[in-house]
N, CA, C and O of each residue as an XYZ file, in Angstrom:
336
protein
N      21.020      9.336    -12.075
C      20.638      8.161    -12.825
C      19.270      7.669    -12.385
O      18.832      7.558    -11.239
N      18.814      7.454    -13.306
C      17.393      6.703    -13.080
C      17.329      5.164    -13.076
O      18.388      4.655    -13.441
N      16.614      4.531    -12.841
C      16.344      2.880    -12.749
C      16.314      2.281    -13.969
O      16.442      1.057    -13.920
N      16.163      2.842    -15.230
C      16.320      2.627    -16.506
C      17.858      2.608    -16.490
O      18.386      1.529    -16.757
N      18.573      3.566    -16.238
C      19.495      3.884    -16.656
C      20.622      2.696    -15.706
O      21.745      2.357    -16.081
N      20.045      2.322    -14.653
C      20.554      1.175    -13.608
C      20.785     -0.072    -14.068
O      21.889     -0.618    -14.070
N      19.729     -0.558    -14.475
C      19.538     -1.320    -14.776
C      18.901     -2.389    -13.526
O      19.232     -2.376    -12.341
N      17.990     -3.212    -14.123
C      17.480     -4.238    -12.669
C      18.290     -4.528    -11.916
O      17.950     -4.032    -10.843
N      19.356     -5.144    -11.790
C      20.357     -5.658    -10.746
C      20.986     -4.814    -10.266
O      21.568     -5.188     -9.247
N      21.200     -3.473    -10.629
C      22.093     -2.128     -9.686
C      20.781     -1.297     -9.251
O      21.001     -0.419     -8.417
N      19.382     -1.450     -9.712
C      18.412     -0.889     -8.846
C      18.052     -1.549     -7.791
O      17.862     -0.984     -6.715
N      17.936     -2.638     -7.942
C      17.606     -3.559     -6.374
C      18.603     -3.280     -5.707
O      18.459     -2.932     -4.535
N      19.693     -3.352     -6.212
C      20.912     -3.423     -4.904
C      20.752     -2.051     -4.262
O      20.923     -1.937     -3.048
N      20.362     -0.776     -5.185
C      20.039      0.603     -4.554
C      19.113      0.240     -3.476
O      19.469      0.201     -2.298
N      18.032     -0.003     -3.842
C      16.704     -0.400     -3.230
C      17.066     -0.420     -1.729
O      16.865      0.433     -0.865
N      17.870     -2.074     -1.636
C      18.311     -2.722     -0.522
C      18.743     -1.738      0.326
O      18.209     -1.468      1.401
N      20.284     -0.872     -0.425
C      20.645     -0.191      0.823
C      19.972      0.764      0.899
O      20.158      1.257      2.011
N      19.100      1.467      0.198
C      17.729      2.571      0.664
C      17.221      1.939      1.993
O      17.082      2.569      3.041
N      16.916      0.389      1.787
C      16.349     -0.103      3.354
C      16.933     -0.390      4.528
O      16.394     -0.421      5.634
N      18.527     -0.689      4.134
C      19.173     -0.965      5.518
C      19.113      0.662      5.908
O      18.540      1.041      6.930
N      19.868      1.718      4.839
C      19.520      3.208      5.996
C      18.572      3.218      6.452
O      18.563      2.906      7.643
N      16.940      3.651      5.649
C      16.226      4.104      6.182
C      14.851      3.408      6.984
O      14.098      3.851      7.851
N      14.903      2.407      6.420
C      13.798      0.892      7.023
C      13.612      0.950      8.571
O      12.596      0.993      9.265
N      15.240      0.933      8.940
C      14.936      0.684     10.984
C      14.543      2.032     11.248
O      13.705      2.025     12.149
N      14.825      3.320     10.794
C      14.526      4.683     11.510
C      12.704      4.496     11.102
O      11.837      4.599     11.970
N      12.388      4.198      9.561
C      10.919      4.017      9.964
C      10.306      3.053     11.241
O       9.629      3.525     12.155
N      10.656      1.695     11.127
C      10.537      0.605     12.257
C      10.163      1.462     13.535
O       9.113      1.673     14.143
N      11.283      1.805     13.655
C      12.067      2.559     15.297
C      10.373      3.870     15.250
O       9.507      3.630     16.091
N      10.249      4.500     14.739
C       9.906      5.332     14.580
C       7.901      4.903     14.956
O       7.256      5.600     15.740
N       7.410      3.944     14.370
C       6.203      3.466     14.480
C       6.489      2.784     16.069
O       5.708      3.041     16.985
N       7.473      2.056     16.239
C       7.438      1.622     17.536
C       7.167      2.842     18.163
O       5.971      3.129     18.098
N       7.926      3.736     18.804
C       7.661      4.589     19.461
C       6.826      5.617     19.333
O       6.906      6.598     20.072
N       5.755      5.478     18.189
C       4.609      5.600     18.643
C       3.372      4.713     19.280
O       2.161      4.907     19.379
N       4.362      3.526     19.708
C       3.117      2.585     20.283
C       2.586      1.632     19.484
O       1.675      0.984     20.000
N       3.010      1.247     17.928
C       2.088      0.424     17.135
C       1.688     -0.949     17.803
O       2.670     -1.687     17.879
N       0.796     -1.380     18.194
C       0.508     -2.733     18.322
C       0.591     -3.688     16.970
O      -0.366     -3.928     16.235
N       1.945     -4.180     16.802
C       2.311     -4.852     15.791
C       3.219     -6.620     15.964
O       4.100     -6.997     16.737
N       2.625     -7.180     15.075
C       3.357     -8.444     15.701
C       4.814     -8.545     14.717
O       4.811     -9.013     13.579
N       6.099     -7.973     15.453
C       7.616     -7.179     14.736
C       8.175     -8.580     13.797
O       9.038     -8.692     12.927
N       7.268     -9.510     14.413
C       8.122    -11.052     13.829
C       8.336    -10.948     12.551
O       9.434    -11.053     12.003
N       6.996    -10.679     11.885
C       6.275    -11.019     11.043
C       6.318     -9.700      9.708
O       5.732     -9.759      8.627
N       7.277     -8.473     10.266
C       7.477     -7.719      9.264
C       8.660     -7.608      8.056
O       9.890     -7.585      7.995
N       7.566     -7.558      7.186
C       8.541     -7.644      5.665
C       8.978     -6.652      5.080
O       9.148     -5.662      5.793
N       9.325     -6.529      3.580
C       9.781     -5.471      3.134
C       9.417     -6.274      1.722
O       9.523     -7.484      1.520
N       8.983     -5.305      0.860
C       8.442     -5.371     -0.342
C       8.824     -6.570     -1.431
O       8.179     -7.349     -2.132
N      10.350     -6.261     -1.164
C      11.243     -6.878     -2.185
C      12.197     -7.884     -1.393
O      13.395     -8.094     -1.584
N      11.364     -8.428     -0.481
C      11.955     -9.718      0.486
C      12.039    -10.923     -0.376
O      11.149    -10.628     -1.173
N      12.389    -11.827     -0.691
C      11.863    -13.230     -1.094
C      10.972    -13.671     -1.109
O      10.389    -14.375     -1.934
N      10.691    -13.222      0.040
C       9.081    -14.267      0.755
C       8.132    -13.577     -0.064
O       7.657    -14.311     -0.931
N       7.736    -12.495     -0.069
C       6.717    -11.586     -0.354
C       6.453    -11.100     -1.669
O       5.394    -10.720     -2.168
N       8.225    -11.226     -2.395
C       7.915    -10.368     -3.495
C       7.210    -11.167     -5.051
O       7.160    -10.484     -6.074
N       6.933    -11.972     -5.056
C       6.517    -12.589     -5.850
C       4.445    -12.169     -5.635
O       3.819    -11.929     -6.667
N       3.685    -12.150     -4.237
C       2.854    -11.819     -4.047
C       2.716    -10.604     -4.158
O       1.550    -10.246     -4.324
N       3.730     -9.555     -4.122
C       3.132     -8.307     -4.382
C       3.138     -8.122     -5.906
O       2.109     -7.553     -6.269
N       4.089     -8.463     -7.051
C       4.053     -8.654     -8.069
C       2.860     -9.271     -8.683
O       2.471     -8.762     -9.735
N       2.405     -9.980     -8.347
C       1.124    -10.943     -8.984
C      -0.200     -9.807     -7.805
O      -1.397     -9.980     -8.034
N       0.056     -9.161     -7.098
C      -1.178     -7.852     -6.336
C      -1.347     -7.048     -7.487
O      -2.452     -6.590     -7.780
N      -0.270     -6.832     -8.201
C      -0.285     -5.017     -8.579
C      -0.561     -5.604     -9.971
O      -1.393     -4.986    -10.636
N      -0.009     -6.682    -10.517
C      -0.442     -7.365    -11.783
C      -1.981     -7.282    -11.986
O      -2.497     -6.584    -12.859
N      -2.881     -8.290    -10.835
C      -4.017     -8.109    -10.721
C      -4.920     -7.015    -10.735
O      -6.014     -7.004    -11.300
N      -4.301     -5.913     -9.953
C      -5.018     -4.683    -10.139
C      -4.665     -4.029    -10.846
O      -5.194     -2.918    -10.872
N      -3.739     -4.291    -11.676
C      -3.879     -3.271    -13.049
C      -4.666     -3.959    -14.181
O      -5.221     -3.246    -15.017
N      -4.744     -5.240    -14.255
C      -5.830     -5.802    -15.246
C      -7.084     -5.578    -14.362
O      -8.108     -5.634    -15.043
N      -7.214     -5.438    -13.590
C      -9.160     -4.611    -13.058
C      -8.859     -2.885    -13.493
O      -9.796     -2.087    -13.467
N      -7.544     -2.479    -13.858
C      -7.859     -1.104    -14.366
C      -7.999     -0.305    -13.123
O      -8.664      0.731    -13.123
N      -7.311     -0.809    -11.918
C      -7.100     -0.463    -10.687
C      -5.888      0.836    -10.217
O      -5.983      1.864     -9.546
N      -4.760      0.165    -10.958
C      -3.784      0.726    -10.888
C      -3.339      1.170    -12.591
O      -3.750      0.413    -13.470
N      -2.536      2.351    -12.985
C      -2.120      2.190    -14.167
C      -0.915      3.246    -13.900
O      -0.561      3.870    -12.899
N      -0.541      3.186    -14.955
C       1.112      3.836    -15.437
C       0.928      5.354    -15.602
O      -0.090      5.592    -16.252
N       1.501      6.295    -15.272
C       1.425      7.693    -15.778
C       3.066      8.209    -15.348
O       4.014      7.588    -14.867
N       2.876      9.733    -15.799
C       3.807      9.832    -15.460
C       4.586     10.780    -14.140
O       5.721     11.199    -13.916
N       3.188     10.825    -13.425
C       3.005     11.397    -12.125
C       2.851     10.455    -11.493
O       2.352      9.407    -11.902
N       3.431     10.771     -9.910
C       3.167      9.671     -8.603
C       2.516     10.335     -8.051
O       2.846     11.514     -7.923
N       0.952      9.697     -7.324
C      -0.061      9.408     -6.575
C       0.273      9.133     -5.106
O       1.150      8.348     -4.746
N      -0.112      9.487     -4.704
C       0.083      9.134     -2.744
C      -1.156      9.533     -2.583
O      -1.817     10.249     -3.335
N      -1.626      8.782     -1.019
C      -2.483      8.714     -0.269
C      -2.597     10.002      0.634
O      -1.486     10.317      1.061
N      -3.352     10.627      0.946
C      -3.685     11.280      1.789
C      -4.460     11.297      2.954
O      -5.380     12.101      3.107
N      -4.137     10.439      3.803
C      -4.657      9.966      5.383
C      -6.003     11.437      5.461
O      -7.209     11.193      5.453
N      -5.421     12.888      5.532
C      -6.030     13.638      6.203
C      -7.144     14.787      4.673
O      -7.915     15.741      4.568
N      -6.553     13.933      4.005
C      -8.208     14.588      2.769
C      -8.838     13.036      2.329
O      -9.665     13.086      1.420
N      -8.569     11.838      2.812
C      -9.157     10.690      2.436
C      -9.050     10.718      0.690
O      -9.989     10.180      0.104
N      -8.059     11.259     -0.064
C      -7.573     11.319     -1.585
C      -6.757     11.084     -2.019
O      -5.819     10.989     -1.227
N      -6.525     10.900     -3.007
C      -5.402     10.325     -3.574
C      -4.706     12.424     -4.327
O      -5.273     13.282     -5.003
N      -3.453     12.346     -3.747
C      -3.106     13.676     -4.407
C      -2.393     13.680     -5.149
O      -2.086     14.734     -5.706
């Protein structure tokens, strides 16, 4: 099933437990490489606090023609400095 097929309220709830599994093994995982991070202060996308600002981020940069819709996903590439 896809997120269409979910519908909003059974995709968030996916979402969520996507983060209770896998969220602390990332966490855990940057810690022990040493991140100098202040842990208080870390969020998650679709928190309360936050998610209204990332919504009105990605809003913004798609009216600068920043971000747009296709039907391929884009990731970063740390080690070619590209988008692949």
């Amino acid at each position: 099933q896809n997120r269409h097929d979910l519908g909003r309220e059974k995709f968030v709830e996916k979402v969520w437990d996507w983060k209770d599994e896998y969220g602390n093994k990332i966490t855990n995982q940057l810690r022990s490489l040493g991140s100098s991070v202040d842990w208080s202060r870390e969020r998650f996308t679709m928190d309360d606090m936050c998610n209204k600002a990332v919504v009105e981020a990605f809003n913004q940069l798609h009216e600068k023609g920043l971000l747009y819709r296709d039907m391929r996903l884009g990731n970063w590439s740390c080690a070619l400095k590209s988008a692949i």
